[in-house]
C-alpha positions as CSV (number, residue, x, y, z in Angstrom):
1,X,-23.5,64.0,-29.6
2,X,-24.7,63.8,-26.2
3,X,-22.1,64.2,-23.4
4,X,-22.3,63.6,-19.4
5,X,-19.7,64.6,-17.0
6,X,-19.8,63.2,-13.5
7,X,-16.8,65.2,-11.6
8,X,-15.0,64.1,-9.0
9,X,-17.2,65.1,-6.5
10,X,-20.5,64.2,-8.2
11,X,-23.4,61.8,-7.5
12,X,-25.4,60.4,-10.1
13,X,-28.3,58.4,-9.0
14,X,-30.7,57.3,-11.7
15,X,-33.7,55.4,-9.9
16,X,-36.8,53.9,-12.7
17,X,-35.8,56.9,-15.4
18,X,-33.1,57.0,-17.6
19,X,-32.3,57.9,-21.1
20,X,-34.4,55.3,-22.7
21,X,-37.0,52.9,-21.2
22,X,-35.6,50.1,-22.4
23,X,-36.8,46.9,-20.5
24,X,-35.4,45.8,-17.3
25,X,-32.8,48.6,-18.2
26,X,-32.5,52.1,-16.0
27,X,-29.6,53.3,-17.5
28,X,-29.7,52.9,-21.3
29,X,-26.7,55.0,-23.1
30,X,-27.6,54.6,-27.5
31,X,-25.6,57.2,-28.0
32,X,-24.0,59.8,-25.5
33,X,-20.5,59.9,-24.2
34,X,-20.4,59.3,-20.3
35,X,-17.5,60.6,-18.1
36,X,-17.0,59.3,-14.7
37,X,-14.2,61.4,-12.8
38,X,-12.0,60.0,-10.6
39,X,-13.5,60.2,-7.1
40,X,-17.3,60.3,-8.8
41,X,-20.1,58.0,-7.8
42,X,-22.7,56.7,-9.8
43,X,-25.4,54.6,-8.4
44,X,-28.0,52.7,-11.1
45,X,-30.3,51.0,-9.2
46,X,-31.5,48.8,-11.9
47,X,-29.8,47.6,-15.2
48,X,-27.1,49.3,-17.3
49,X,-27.0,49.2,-21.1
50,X,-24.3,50.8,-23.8
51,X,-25.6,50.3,-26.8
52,X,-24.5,51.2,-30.3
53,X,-21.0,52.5,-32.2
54,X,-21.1,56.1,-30.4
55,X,-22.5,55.0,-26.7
56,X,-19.2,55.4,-24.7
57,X,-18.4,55.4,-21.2
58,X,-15.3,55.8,-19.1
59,X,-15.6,55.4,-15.6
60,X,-12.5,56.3,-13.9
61,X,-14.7,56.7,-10.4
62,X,-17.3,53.9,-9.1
63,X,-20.1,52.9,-11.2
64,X,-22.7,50.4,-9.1
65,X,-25.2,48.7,-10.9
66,X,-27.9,47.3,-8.4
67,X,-31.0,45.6,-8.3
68,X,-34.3,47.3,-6.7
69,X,-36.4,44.6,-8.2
70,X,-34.8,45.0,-11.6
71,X,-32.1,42.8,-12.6
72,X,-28.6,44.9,-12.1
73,X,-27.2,43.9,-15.1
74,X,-24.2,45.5,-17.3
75,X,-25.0,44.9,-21.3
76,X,-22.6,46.2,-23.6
77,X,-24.2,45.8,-27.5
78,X,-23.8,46.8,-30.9
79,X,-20.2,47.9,-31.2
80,X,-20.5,50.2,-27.6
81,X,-17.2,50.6,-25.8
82,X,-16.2,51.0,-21.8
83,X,-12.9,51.8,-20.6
84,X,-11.4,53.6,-17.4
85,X,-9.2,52.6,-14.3
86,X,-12.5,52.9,-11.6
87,X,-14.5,50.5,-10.5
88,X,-18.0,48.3,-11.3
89,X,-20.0,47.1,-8.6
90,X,-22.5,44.7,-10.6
91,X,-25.2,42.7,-8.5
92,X,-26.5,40.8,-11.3
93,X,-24.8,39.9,-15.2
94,X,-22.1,41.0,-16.7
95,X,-22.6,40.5,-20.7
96,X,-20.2,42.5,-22.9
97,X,-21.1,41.7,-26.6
98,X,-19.2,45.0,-27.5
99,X,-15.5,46.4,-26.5
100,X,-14.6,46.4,-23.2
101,X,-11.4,48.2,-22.1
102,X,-10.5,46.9,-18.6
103,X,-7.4,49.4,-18.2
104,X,-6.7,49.3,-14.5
105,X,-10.1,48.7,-13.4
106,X,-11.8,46.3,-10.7
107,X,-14.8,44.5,-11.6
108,X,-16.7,43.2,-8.4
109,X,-19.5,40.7,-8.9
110,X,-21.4,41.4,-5.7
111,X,-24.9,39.7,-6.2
112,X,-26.5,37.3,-3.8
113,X,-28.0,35.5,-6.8
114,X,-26.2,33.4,-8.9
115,X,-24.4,35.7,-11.6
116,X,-23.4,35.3,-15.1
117,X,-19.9,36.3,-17.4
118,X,-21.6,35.8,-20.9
119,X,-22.0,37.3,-24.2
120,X,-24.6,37.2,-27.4
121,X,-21.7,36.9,-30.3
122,X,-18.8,35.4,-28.2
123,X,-17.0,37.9,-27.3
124,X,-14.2,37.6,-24.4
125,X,-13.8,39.8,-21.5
126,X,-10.8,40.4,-20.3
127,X,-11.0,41.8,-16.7
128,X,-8.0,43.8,-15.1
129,X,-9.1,42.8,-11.5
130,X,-12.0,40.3,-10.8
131,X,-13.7,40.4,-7.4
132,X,-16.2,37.7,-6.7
133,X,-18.3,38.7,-3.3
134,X,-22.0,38.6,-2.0
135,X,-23.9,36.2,0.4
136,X,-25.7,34.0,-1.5
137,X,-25.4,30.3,-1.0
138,X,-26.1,27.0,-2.9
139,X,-26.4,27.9,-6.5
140,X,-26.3,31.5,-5.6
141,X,-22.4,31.8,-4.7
142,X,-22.1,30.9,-8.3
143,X,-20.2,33.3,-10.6
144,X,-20.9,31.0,-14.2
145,X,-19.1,32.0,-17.2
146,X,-22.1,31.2,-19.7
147,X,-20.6,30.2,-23.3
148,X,-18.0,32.1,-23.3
149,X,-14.7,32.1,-21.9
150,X,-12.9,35.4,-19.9
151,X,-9.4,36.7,-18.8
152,X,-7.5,38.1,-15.8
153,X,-5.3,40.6,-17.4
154,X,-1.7,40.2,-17.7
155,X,-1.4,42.6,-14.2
156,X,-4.8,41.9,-12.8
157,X,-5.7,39.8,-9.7
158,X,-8.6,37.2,-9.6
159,X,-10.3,37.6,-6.2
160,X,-12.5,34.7,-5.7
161,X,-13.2,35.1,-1.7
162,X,-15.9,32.2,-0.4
163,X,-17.0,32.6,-4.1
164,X,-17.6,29.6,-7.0
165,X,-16.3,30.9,-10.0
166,X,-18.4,28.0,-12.2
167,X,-16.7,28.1,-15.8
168,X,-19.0,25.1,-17.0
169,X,-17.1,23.7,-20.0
170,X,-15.1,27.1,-20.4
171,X,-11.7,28.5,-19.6
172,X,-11.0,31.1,-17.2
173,X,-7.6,32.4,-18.4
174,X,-5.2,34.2,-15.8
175,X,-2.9,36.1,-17.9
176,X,-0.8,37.5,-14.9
177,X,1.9,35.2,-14.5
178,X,2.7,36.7,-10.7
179,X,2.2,33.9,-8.2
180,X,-0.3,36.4,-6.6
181,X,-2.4,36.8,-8.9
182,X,-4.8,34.4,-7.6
183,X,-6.6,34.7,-4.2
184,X,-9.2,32.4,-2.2
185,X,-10.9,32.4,1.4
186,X,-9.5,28.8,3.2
187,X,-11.6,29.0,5.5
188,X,-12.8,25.4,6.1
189,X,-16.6,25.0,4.9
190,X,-15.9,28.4,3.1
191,X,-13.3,27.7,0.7
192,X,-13.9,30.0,-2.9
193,X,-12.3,27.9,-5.4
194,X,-13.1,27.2,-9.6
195,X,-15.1,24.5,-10.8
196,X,-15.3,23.4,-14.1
197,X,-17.1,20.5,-16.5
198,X,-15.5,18.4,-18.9
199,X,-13.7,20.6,-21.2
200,X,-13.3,23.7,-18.6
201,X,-10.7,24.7,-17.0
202,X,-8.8,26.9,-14.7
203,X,-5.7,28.2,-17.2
204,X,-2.8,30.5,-15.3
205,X,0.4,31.8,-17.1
206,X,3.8,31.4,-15.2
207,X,7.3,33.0,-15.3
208,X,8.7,32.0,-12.0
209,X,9.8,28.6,-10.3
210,X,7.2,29.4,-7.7
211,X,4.5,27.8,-6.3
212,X,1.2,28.5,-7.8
213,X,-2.6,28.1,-6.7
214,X,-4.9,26.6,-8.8
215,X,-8.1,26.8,-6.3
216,X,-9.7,23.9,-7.9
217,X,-13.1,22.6,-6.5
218,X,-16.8,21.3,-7.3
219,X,-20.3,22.1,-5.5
220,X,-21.8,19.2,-7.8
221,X,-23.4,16.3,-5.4
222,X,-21.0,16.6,-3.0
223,X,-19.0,20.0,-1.9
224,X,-14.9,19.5,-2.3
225,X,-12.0,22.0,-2.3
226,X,-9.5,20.0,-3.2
227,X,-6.6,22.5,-5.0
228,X,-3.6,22.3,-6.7
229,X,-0.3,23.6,-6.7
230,X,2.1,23.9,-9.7
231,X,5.4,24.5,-9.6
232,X,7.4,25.4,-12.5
233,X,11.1,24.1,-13.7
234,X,12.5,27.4,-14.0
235,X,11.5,31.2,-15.0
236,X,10.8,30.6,-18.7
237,X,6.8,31.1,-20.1
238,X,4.7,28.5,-19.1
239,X,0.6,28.1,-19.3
240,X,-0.7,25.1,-16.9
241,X,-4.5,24.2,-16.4
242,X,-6.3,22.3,-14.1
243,X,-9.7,21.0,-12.7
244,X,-11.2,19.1,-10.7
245,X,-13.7,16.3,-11.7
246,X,-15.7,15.9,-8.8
247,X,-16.8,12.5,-9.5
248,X,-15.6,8.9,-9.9
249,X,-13.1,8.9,-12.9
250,X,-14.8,6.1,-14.3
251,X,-17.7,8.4,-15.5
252,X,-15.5,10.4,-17.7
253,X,-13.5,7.2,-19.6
254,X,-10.8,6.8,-17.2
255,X,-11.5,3.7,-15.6
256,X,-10.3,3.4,-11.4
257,X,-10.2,-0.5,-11.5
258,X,-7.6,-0.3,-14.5
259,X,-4.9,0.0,-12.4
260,X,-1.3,-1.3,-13.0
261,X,0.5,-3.6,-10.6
262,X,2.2,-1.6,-8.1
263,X,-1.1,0.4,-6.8
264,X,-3.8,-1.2,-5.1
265,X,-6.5,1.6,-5.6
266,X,-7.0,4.9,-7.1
267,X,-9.3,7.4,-5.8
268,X,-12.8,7.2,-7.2
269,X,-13.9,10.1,-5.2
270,X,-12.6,13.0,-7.6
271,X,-9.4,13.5,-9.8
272,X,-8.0,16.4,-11.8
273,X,-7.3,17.0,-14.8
274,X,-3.8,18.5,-15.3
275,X,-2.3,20.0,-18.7
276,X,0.8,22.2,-19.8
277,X,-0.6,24.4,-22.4
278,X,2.4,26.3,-23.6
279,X,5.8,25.7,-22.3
280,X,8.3,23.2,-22.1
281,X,9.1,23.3,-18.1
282,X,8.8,19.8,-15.8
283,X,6.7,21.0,-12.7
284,X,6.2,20.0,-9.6
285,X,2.1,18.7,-8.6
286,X,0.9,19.3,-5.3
287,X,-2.3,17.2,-5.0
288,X,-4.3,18.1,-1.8
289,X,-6.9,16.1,-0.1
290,X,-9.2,16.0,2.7
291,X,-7.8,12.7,4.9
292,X,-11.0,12.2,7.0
293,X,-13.5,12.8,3.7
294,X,-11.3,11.3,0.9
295,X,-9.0,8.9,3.1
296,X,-5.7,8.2,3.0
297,X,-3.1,8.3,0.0
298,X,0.4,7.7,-0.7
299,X,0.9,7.9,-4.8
300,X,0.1,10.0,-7.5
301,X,-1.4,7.8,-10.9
302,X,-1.7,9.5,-14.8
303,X,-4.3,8.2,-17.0
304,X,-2.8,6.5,-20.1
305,X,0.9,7.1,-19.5
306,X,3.3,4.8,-20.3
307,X,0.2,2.0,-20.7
308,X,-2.7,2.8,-22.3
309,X,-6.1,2.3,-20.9
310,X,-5.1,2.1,-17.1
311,X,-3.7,4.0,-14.1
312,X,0.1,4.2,-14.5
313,X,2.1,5.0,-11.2
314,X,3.8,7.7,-10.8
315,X,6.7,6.9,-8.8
316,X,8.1,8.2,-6.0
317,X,5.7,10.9,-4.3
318,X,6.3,13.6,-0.7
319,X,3.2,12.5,1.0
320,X,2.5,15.1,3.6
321,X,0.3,15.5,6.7
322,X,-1.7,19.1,7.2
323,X,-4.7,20.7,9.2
324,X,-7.0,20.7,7.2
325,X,-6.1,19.3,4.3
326,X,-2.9,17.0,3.4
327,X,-0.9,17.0,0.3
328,X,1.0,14.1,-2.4
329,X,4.0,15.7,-4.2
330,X,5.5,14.8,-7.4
331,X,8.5,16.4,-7.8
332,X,9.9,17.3,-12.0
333,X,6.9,15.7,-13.7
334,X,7.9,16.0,-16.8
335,X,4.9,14.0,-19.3
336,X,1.8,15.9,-19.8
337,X,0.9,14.2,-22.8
338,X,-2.3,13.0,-20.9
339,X,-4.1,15.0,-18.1
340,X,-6.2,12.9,-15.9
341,X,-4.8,12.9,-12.7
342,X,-5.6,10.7,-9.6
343,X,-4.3,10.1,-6.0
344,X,-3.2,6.4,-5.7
345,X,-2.6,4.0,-2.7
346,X,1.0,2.1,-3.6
347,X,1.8,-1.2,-2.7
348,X,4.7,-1.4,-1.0
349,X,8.0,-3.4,-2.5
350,X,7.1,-7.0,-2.9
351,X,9.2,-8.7,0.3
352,X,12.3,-11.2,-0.3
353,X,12.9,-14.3,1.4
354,X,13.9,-17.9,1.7
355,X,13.0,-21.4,2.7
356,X,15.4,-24.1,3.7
357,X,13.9,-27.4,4.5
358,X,13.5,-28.4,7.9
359,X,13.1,-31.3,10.3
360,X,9.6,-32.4,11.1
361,X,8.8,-31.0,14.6
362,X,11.6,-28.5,14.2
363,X,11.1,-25.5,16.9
364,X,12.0,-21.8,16.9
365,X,12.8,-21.7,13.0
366,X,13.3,-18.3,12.4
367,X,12.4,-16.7,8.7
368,X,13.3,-12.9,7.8
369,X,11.8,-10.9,4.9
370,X,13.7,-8.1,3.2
371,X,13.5,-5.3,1.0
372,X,9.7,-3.9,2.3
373,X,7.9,-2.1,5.0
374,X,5.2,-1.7,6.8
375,X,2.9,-4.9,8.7
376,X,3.7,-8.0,7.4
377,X,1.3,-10.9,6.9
378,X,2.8,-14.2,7.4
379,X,1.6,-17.8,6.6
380,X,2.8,-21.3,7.3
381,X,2.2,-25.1,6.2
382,X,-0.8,-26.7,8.2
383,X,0.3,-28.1,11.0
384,X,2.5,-25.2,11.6
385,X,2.5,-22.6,14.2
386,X,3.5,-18.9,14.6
387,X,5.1,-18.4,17.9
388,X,5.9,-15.0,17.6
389,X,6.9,-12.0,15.1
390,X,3.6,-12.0,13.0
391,X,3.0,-8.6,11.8
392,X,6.7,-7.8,11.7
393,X,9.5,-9.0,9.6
394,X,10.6,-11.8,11.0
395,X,8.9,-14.8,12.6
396,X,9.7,-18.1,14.6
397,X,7.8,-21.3,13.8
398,X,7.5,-24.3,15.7
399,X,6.9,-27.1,12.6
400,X,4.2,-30.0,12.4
401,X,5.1,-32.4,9.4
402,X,3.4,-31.1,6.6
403,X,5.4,-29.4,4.0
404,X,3.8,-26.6,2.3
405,X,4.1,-23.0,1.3
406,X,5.0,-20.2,3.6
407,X,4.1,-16.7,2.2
408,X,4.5,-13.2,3.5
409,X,3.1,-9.8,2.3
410,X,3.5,-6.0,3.5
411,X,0.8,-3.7,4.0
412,X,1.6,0.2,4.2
413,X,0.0,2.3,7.0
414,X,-3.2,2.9,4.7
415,X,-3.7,-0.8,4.5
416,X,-2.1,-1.3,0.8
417,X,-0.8,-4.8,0.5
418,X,2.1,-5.8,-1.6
419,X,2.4,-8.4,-4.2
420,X,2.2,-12.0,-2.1
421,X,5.7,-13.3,-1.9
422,X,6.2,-17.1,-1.7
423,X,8.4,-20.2,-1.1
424,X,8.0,-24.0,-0.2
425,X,9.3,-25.5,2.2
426,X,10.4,-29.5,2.9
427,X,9.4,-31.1,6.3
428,X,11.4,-33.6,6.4
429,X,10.7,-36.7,8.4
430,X,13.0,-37.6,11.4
431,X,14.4,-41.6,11.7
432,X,14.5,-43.4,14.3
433,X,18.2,-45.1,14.7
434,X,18.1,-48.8,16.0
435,X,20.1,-51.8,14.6
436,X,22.0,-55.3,15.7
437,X,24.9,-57.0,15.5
438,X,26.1,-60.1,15.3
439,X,30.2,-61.1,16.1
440,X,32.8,-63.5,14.8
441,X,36.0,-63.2,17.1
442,X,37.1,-59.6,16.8
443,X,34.9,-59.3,13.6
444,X,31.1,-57.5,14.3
445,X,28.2,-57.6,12.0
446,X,26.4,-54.7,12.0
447,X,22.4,-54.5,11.0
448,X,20.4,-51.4,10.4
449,X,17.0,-51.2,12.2
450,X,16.2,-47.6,11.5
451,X,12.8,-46.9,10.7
452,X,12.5,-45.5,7.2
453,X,12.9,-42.7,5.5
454,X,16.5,-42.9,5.8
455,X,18.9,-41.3,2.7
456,X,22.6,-41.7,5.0
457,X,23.8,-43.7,7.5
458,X,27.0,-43.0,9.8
459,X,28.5,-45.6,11.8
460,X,31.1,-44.3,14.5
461,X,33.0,-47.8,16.0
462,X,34.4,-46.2,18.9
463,X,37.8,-47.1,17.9
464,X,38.2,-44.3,15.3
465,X,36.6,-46.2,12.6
466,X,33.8,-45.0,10.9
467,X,31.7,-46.5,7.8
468,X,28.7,-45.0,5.6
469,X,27.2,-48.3,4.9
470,X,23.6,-49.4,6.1
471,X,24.9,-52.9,7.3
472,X,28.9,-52.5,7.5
473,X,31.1,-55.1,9.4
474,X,34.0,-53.8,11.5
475,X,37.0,-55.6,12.5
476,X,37.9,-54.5,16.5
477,X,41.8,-54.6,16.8
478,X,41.2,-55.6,20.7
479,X,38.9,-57.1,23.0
480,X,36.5,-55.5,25.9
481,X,33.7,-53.1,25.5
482,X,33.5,-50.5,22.7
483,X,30.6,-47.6,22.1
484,X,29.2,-47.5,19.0
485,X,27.2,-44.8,17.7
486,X,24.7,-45.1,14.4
487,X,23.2,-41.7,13.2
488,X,20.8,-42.4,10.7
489,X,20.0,-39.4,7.9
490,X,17.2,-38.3,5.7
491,X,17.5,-35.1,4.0
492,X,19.6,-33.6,6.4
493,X,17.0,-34.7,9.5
494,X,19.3,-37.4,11.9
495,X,18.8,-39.8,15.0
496,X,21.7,-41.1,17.0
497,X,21.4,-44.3,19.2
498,X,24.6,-45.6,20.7
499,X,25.1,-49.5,22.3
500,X,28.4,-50.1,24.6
501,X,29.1,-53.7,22.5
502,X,32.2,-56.1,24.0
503,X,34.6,-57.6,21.8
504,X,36.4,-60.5,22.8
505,X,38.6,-62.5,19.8
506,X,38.5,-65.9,21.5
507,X,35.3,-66.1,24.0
508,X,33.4,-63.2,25.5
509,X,30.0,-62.3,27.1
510,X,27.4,-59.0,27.8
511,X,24.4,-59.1,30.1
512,X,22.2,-56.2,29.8
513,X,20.1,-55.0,33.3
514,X,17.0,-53.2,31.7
515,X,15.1,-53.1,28.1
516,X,12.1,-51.7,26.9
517,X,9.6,-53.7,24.6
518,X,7.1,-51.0,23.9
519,X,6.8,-51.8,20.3
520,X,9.5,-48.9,19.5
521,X,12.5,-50.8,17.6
522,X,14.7,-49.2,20.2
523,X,15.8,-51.9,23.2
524,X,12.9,-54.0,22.4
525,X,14.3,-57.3,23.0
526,X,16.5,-58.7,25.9
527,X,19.8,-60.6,24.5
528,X,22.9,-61.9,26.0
529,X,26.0,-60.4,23.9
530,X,28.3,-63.5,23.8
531,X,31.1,-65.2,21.4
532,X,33.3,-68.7,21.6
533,X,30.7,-70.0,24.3
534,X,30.3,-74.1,23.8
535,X,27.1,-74.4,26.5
536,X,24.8,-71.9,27.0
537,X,21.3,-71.8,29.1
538,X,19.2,-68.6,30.4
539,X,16.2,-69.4,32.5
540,X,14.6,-66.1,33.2
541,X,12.1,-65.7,36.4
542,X,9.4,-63.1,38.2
543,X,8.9,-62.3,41.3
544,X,6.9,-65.5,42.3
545,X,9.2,-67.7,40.8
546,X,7.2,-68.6,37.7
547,X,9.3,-69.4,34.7
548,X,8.8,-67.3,31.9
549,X,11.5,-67.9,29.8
550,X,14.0,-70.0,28.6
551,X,16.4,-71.1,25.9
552,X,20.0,-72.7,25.2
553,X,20.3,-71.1,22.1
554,X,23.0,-67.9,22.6
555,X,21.3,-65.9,19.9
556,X,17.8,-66.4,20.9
557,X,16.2,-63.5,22.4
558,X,13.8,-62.7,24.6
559,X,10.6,-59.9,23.8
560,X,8.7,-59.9,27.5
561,X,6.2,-62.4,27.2
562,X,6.0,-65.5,28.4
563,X,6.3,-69.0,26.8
564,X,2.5,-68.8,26.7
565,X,2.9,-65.5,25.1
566,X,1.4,-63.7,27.4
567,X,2.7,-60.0,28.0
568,X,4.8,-59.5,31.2
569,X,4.4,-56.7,33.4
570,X,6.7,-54.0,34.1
571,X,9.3,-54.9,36.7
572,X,12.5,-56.6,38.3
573,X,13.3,-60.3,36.7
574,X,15.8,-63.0,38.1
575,X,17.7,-64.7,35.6
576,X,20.0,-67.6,36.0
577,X,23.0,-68.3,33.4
578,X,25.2,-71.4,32.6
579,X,27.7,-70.2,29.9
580,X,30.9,-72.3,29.1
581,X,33.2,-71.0,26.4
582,X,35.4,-73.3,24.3
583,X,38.2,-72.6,26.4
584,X,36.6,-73.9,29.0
585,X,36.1,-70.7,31.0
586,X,33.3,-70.2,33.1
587,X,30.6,-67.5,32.6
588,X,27.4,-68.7,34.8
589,X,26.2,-65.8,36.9
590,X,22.9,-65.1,38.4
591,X,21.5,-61.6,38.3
592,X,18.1,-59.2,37.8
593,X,17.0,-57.5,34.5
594,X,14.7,-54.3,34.4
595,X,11.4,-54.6,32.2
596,X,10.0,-51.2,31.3
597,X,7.5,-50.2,29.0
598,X,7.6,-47.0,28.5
599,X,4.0,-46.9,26.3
């Protein structure tokens, strides 16, 4: 058996010869053991091969495989075995179809062209440490574990830099459950993180209720480091996985318009894909984001969990703000039955509130929502105005007389509206009070005049009686003048007219000064109040003397025109009464009456 000793302070530099000439291979070992001292250097500026059951090498020094225009590729084939605590500088491949022994040993992929973990018969590295350097960019910071999966040893460190470890639709499994284990430049634009297709993943082991850094990310279309942090229950074995789909979810079966009731939107930008492996711990996830790239959110969603085939909330959620990226936190998640993982916008709580009816032309009606947050949407009946408090939580409306809903929603700061909350509200129409009367001695007849709709009627006498009829009659227990007050009702809505009326059991009379015949039911007509008169005659004159009215009948009244019907203008009228009552007392008088219109 062949044997080669590099000592500690040895150089080896094999440049275009070797031990074979195998293609695209300068150092081809079919056979020899190979002994790299600690401290020793060897340089292969070109490919390295151990092939076959005897071809062994331990490298406890450094070992660099470039490439001077031949691939600097590490092959181990055909049942060859590598071992040692030194270290591997490899600028192109590394494909281990044989044994690999990683023992404390750092692997650096250095290459500036994209470089490949991959194997012939499926065989599964396991690296102790795992550098990932060089300068290439595009497709060429890619580090692609082709078919096959590999490992971080249970004490090694994956060092990913401004790397992309691509694991395409395979796992790269960090068996070091330290929360250091895995490290990442952050640099913004520079980020190294893992990407991964459907059915890849990023897998870590965990033994601590620490944080811990899943660098998830995606150069495919668009660029994104978006990572997540895990956080275990407690210190028992867990395995967690995650990636990142770097596309709308909808592509993959998880469709982002299937949402449930309390989220407005999910993003369709990316999502992750989240999954316990082993364990039984809750976890904390730590979602993080890019707020001027991906927007704003304030939820967390699961695919499929409780209700199938949509977005399910997550509940409450820590959304924070951060430079450069900002986070959503849900604290104990304890369901990973299904993995896809989006960030949601929640609706805020749907608002509570209540309508009374109200008076048409009411002013300065004041309604207050409840139980929600954020800027508040308000609307009214036509007709109806918002004087102030739109966009907050209570408003003031001045009312028309249309009845109608109002309604009232909350939006959070990212503009996510809640569920519309509604009520209807009655404008009621306001009466007008009028009526007449009509006496007996000390007895009055009462006549309601209101204009309609009217639903209640209260009559207040003046002399402590009171009646809720429409037309009552009232019995005065004395004579001279009494105020009497009818407030007509409807729904709540009122008018109040009062008349000063005189009561006189034998014979009595009340001359008015002014009335108002616009057409309004309310003092429309002029009329002498009188009772136990036995000759009666009103002549009624205007300023130029000119008749233009007259009667002897007590209860006749007159509406402002004249006898020719003709409508009289506003102003001062003489009138001239003879009035005899039945007991012979006298009652003529001579006076002025005011006409106004007031329409």
């Amino acid at each position: 058996m062949n044997k080669i000793t590099i000592k500690t302070t040895g150089l080896l530099m094999l440049i275009a010869i070797g031990f074979s000439t195998k293609a695209q291979t300068i150092f081809f070992n079919n056979g020899a053991t190979v002994f790299a001292a600690t401290g020793a250097v060897v340089q292969v500026n070109g490919g390295f091969q151990n092939d076959g059951a005897t071809a062994s090498l331990t490298n406890d020094g450094t070992i660099t495989v470039a490439n001077s225009g031949t691939p600097g590729t590490v092959f181990l084939t055909n049942g060859s075995t590598m071992q040692g605590n030194g270290q591997y500088f490899v600028e192109q491949d590394w494909s281990n179809s044989a044994t690999f022994t990683a023992g404390t040993s750092t692997v650096t992929l250095n290459g500036n062209l994209q470089q490949n973990i991959t194997t012939t018969n499926a065989t599964v590295t396991t690296f102790n440490n795992l550098v990932l350097t060089g300068t290439g960019v595009a497709a060429n910071k890619k580090k692609t574990l082709q078919g096959v999966n590999a490992n971080i040893g249970a004490s090694g460190i994956l060092t990913i830099n401004d790397r992309e470890l691509e694991t395409l639709t395979n796992t790269m499994f960090v068996l070091n459950p330290s929360t250091a284990a895995i490290t990442n430049s952050t640099t913004v634009g520079s980020e190294g993180y893992v990407s991964s297709s459907v059915g890849g993943r990023l897998s870590r082991v965990t033994n601590t209720a620490s944080a811990y850094l899943y660098p998830t990310g995606s150069s495919v279309v668009t660029t994104r480091y978006r990572p997540v942090v895990i956080t275990p229950a407690s210190t028992a074995a867990n395995t967690y996985t995650a990636r990142l789909g770097n596309n709308d979810a909808t592509t993959d079966g998880f469709n982002t318009a299937a949402l449930d009731t309390t989220m407005c939107t999910v993003n369709n930008l990316f999502y992750h894909e989240i999954n316990r492996a082993a364990g039984t711990d809750n976890a904390n996830i730590d979602i993080f984001y890019n707020q001027t790239a991906d927007g704003g959110w304030d939820g967390m969603a699961q695919w499929n969990t409780p209700t199938a085939t949509l977005w399910n909330n997550m509940g409450t959620v820590t959304a924070t703000a951060g430079v450069p990226l900002n986070d959503v936190l849900k604290v104990n998640w304890a369901d990973f039955t299904n993995s896809p993982y989006a960030l949601a916008r929640i609706k805020p709580n749907t608002p509570t509130f209540a309508c009374n009816d109200v008076c048409a032309n009411s002013t300065g009606v004041i309604y207050t929502a409840t139980g929600s947050s954020g800027t508040y949407t308000w609307t009214v009946p036509g007709g109806s105005t918002i004087t102030s408090g739109q966009g907050t939580s209570s408003i003031n409306v001045d009312f028309g007389s249309i009845s109608g809903p109002i309604t009232v929603s909350a939006a959070s700061a990212l503009g996510c509206a809640s569920n519309l909350a509604s009520c209807s509200v009655t404008v009621n129409s306001v009466p007008t009070a009028a009526f007449d009367t009509a006496s007996t001695g000390f007895t009055m007849n009462f006549t309601d005049l209101s204009t309609a709709p009217v639903n209640s009627w209260l009559w207040d006498f003046g002399d402590g009686g009171t009646s809720t009829s429409q037309n009552p009659s009232h019995t005065f227990g004395s004579n001279g003048p009494q105020n009497v007050c009818l407030t007509a009702s409807n729904n709540g809505c009122s008018d109040q007219i009062c008349y000063t009326v005189f009561i006189d059991g034998n014979d009595f009379i009340y001359i008015p000064n002014v009335f108002t015949p616009d057409g309004d039911n309310i003092n429309d007509l002029f009329f002498i109040t009188s009772g136990g008169l036995k000759e009666y005659k009103l002549e009624i004159y205007d300023r130029w003397g000119l008749k233009v009215f007259s009667s002897e009948n007590a209860g006749e009244k007159w509406d402002g025109r004249t006898t020719a019907g003709v409508i009289c203008t506003d102003g001062t009228y003489y009138f001239i009464l003879k009035a005899i009552s039945v007991t012979t007392k006298d009652y003529s008088t001579t006076g002025y009456i005011q006409l106004i219109r007031k329409g």
